[in-house]
C-alpha positions as CSV (number, residue, x, y, z in Angstrom):
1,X,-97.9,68.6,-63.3
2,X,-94.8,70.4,-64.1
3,X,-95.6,70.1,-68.2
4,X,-99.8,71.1,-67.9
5,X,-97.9,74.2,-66.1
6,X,-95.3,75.0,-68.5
7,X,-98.0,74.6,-71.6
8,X,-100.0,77.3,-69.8
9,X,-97.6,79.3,-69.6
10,X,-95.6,79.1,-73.0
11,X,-98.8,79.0,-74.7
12,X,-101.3,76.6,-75.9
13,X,-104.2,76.7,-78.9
14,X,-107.2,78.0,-77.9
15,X,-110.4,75.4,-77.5
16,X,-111.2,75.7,-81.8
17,X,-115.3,75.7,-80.4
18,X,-115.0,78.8,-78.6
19,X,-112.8,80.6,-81.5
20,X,-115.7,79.3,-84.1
21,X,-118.1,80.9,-81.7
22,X,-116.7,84.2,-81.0
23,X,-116.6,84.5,-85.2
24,X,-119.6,83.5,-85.5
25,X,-120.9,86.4,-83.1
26,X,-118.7,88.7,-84.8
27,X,-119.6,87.8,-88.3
28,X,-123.4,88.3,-87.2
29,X,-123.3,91.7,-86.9
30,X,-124.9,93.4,-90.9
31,X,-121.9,95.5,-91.8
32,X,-119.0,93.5,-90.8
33,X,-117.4,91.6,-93.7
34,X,-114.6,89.5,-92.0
35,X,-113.0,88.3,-89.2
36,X,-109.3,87.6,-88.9
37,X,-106.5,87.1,-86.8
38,X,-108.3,85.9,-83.8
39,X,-106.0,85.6,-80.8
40,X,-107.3,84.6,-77.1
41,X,-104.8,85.0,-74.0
42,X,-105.9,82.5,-71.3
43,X,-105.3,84.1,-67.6
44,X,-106.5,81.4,-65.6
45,X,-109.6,79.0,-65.5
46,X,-112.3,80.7,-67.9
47,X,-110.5,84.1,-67.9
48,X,-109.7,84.9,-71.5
49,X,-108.4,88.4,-73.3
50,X,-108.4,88.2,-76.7
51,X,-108.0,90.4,-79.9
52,X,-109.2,90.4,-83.5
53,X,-109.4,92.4,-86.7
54,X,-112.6,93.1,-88.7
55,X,-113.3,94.1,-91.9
56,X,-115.8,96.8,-92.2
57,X,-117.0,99.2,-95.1
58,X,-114.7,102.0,-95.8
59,X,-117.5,104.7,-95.3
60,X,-117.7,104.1,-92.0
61,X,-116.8,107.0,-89.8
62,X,-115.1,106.7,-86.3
63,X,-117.9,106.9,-84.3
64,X,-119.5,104.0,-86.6
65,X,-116.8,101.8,-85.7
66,X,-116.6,103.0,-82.2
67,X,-120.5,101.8,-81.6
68,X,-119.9,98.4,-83.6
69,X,-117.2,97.8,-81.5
70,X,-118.6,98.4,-78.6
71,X,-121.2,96.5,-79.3
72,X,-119.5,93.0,-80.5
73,X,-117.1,93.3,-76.9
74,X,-120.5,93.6,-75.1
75,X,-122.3,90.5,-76.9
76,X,-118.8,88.7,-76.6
77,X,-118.4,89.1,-73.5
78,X,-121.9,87.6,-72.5
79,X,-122.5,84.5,-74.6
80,X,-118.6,83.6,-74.6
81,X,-116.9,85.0,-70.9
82,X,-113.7,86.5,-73.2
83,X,-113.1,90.4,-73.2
84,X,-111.6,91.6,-76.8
């Protein structure tokens, strides 16, 4: 009991099927190129925060990248439960 605990805590690899997932959303939206550097933060049973960089076009303005962004949290938050 004392170990499961302690691996929580310290830090264990995220389930490699929900990582390949959240990607794969990502990656689905037309103007983003890449996805790297995916980290997910477990905080208890099925509550995940993660982070991750994209690549996007360098023409895009702020407010571009604002809306995409807003958009991949949204549809990555409701197929997967994880809030980036």
């Amino acid at each position: 009991m004392l170990m499961d605990t302690l691996s929580k805590i310290l830090g264990e690899r995220a389930d490699i099927e929900l990582a390949a997932k959240i990607k794969k959303i990502i990656l689905s939206f037309p103007d983003v190129r890449g996805a790297y550097d995916l980290i997910l933060n477990n905080y208890g049973p099925d509550t995940f925060n993660g982070t991750v960089h994209i690549e996007v076009p360098d023409t895009y303005s702020a407010s571009d990248l604002d809306e995409l962004i807003r958009e991949i949290t949204v549809r990555v938050y409701y197929e997967c439960n994880v809030i980036l």
